[in-house]
N, C-alpha and C positions, 0 to 999 in steps of 0.2 A: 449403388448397392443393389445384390439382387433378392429378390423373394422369393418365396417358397409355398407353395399351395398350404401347406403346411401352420405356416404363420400367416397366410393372409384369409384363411377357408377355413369356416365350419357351418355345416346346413343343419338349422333347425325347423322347424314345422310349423307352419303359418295354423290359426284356426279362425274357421268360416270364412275360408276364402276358396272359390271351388272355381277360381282363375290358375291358381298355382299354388300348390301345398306346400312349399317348404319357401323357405328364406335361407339365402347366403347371407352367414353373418362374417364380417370381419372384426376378428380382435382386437386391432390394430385401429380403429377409426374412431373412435373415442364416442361410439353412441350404444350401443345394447348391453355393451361388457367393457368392465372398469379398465384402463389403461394408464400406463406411464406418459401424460402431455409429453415428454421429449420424444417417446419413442413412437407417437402418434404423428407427431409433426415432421419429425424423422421420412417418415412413408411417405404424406403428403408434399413434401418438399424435396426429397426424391423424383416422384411425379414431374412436378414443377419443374425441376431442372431438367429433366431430359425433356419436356417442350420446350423448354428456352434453348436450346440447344437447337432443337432442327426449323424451331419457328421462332426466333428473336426478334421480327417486327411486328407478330401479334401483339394487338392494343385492346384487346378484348377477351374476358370468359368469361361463361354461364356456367354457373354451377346449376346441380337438380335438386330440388326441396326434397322431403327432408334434410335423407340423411348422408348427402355430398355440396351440404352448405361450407361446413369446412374445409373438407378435400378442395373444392373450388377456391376458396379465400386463402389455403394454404399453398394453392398449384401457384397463384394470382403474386403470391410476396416474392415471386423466383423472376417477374417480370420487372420492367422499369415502375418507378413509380407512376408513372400516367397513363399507366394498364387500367383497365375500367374491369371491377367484377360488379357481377349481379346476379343474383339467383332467384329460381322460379320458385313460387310460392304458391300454398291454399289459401291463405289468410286473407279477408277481408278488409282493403282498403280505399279510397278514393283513387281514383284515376284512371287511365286509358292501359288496355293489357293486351296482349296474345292469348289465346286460348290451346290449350291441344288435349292430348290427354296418355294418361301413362298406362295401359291396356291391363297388367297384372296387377297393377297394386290394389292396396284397399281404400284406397282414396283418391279416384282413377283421375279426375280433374285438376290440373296444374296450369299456370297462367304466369306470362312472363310481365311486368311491368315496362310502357312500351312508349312512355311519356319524353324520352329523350334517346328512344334505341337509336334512331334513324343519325342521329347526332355520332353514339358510340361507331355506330357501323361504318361510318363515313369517314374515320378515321383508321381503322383496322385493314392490313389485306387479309387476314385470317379471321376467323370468329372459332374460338376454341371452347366446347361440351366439354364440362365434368361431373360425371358420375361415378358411383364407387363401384357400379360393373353392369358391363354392357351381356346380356343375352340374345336380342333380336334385332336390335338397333330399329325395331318401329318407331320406338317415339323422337327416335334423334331426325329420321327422315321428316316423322310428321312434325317437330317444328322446323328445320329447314324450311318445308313447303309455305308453312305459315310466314314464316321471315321472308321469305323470297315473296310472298303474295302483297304483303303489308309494308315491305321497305325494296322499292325498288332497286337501289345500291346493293342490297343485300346478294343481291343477280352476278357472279363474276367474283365474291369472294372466298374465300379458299375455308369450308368447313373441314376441322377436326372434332373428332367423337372422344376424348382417353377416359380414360377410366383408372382405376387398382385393379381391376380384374378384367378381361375379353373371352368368353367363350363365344364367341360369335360363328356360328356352321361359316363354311365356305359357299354355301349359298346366299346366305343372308350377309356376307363379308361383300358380295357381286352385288347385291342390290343396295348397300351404302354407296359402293365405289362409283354405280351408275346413278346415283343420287348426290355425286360430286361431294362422298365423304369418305373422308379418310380416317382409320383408328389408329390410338395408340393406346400403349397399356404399362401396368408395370407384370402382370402377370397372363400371359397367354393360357388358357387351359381349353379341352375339348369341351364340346358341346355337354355331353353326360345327359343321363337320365335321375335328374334330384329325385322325381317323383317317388322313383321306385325307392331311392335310398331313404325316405321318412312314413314309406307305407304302414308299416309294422313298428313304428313308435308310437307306443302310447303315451299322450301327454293331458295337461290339466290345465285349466286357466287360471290367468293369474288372478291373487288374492281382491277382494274388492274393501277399498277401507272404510271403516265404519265412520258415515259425519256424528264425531261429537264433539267437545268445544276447542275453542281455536288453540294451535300448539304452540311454544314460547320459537320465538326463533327472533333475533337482533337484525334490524334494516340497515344496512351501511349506506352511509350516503355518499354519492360519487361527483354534484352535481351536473353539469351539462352533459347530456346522452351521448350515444354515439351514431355517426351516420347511419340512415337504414341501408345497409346491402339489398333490400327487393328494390329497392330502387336506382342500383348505380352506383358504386362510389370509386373513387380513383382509389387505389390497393396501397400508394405508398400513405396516402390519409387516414385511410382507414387502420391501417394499425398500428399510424402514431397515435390514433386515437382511441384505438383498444387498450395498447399501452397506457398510455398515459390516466386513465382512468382507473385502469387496474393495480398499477405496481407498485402505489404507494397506500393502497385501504387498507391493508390488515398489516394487524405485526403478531407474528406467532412464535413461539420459540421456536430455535434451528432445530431439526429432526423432527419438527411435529406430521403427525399421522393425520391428512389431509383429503378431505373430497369433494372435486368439485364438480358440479351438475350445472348442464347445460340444458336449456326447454328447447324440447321440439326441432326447428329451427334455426332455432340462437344455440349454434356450437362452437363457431367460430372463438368468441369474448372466449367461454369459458377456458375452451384450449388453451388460448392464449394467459390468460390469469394462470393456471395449470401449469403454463412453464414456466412463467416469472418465480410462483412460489419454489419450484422446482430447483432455480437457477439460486434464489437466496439460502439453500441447502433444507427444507420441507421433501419431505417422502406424500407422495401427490400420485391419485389416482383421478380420472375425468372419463365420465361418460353425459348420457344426458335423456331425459325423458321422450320419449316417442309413441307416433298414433297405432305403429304397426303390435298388432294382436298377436302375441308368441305361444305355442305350449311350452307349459314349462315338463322337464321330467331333469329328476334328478344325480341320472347316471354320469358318472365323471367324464365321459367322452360327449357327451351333450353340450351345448356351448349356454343352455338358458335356466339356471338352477332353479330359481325364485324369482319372482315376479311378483306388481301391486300393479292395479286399476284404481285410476285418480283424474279426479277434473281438471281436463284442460287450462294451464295459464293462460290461454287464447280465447275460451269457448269455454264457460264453465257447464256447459250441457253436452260437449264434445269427451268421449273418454279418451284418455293417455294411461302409460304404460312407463312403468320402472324398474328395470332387470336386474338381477344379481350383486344385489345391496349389500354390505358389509357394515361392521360398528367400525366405525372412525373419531376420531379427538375432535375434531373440527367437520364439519360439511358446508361448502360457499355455493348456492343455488346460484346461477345467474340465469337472468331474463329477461329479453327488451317489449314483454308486451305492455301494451297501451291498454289491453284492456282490464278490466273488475278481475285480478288474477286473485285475489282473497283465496277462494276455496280450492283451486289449484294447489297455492302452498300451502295451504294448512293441511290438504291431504298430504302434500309430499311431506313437511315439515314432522308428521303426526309417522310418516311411514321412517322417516330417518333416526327419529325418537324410539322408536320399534325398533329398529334392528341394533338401536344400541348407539347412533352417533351423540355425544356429549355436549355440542356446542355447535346450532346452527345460526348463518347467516343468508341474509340475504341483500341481493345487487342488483334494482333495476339500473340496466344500460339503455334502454331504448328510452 
């Protein structure tokens, strides 16, 4: 299937970020802006298959924290099942990592968990980067550099960079390729000047929700978690095990108006829940909460309408961010944090209740 700038692009206006003013948002990837799960996974699996295609003995992919923890995990279901994903993360947990760092974002430090890489790599001739789009390819070189320093195996095997989108100049196309990495993409476009196209938007931040007391929303219980992806998991396990957790918790009636929200993160579960209900005939939209700071303004060729600031399920002193909410019959939060996520969802649960959804639940997976 191919893509179109069209459906995979719109650039909205980062704020207090004076590394890079604007953000490419894609529609399609089920994190800033509501989407249909089939037609989220549709793209991602797309992807997928055209690496399986030129690279079928890769046994390995990283996805990039945030928000190509899916992209990755969906690139990951196209491989055999004893493909290993894993994704870099900010999150605080025990163990041995990689450090590097992602030069534009707003939360520049990213760390690969790195307690059995040497393991993964020694089974792969490929090690395949997914991110939902490549600009300069700094940070793909610099963790190259780190994996090659920290695993010696990692020396001799064949990196891929893909991505949903590559605008990468041909200069910086020359310095992947002498850094012994290769791109792939589902959409090629030029380098472009975003700067200039969000100079002259004026935009506002999003709403901040007032704590007052906690808001009604129903816990589903799933019992046993599911693997952690920052740590590794083999891909055909892992989404027998999203599965299996997900497709039999709710029963809704056929046609019900459905939303399912993913933290931070954790987008992978929700997608997946997202299609299940999908698939038992539910009209299902899925996006998920994120750290990155948006303007909002409200002109219909804007891709960021409305926005809330809410405490982090991770970090309840860290702020997160909830984009172009709608009233829904139903809204299913999904979450695998370990930590006091209390005032997280009461802020979200409190912002869902506001815009009109009817009946929330929620689903830790982790």
């Amino acid at each position: 299937m191919n893509y179109t700038s069209d459906e995979l692009l719109k650039t909205a206006k980062r704020l207090n970020n004076t590394k890079r003013s604007y953000l490419l948002v894609n529609p399609l990837q089920a994190k800033h802006i509501p989407v249909s799960p089939k037609t989220s996974l549709e793209m991602m699996r797309t992807l997928g298959e055209k690496l399986f295609r030129k690279y079928p003995s890769a046994r390995l992919v990283i996805g990039f924290a945030e928000t190509a923890t899916a992209i990755g995990a969906g690139v990951s279901e196209c491989f055999p099942d004893d493909c290993v994903y894993i994704h870099t993360t900010r999150e605080d947990f025990k163990g041995n990592f990689v450090y590097f760092s992602e030069e534009h974002s707003h939360a520049v430090e990213q760390k690969l968990y790195s307690e059995n890489l040497g393991e993964f790599i020694s089974k792969t001739p490929q090690i395949i980067f997914i991110d939902d789009e490549i600009s300069t390819g700094k940070t793909l070189i610099n963790i190259a550099e780190q994996l090659k320093a920290e695993f010696p195996n990692a020396t001799g095997k064949e990196f891929i960079a893909a991505s949903v989108i590559n605008r990468v100049s041909e200069e910086n196309e020359k310095r992947l390729s002498d850094a012994g990495i290769k791109t792939e993409c589902l959409l090629k476009l030029p380098f472009g000047d975003y700067e200039k196209a969000v100079e002259d938007i004026r935009v506002t931040p999003a709403e901040t929700v007032e704590y007052e007391k906690p808001a009604e929303y129903e816990v589903i219980e799933c019992g046993e978690k599911i693997p952690n992806a920052r740590m590794g998991v083999k891909i055909g396990d892992y989404k027998r095990e999203v599965r299996r957790i997900t497709e039999n918790i709710l029963s809704f009636p056929k046609g019900a108006d459905i939303l399912v929200l993913g933290t931070e993160e954790c987008m992978y579960p929700a997608v997946i829940l997202g299609e299940i209900l999908e698939e038992k005939g539910m009209n299902v939209l899925c996006h998920s909460t994120t750290r990155s700071p948006i303007g909002i303004n409200n002109a219909h060729d804007y891709p960021i309408n409305s926005g809330y600031k809410l405490r982090s399920f991770y970090d309840s002193t860290r702020e997160t961010f909830i984009y172009n909410l709608k009233p829904h019959d139903y809204a299913v939060v999904v979450s695998d944090s370990n930590s006091d996520f209390t005032d997280g969802l009461n802020d979200l649960c409190r912002v869902l209740r506001q815009v009109g959804c009817k009946h929330i639940y929620f689903l830790g997976v982790g």
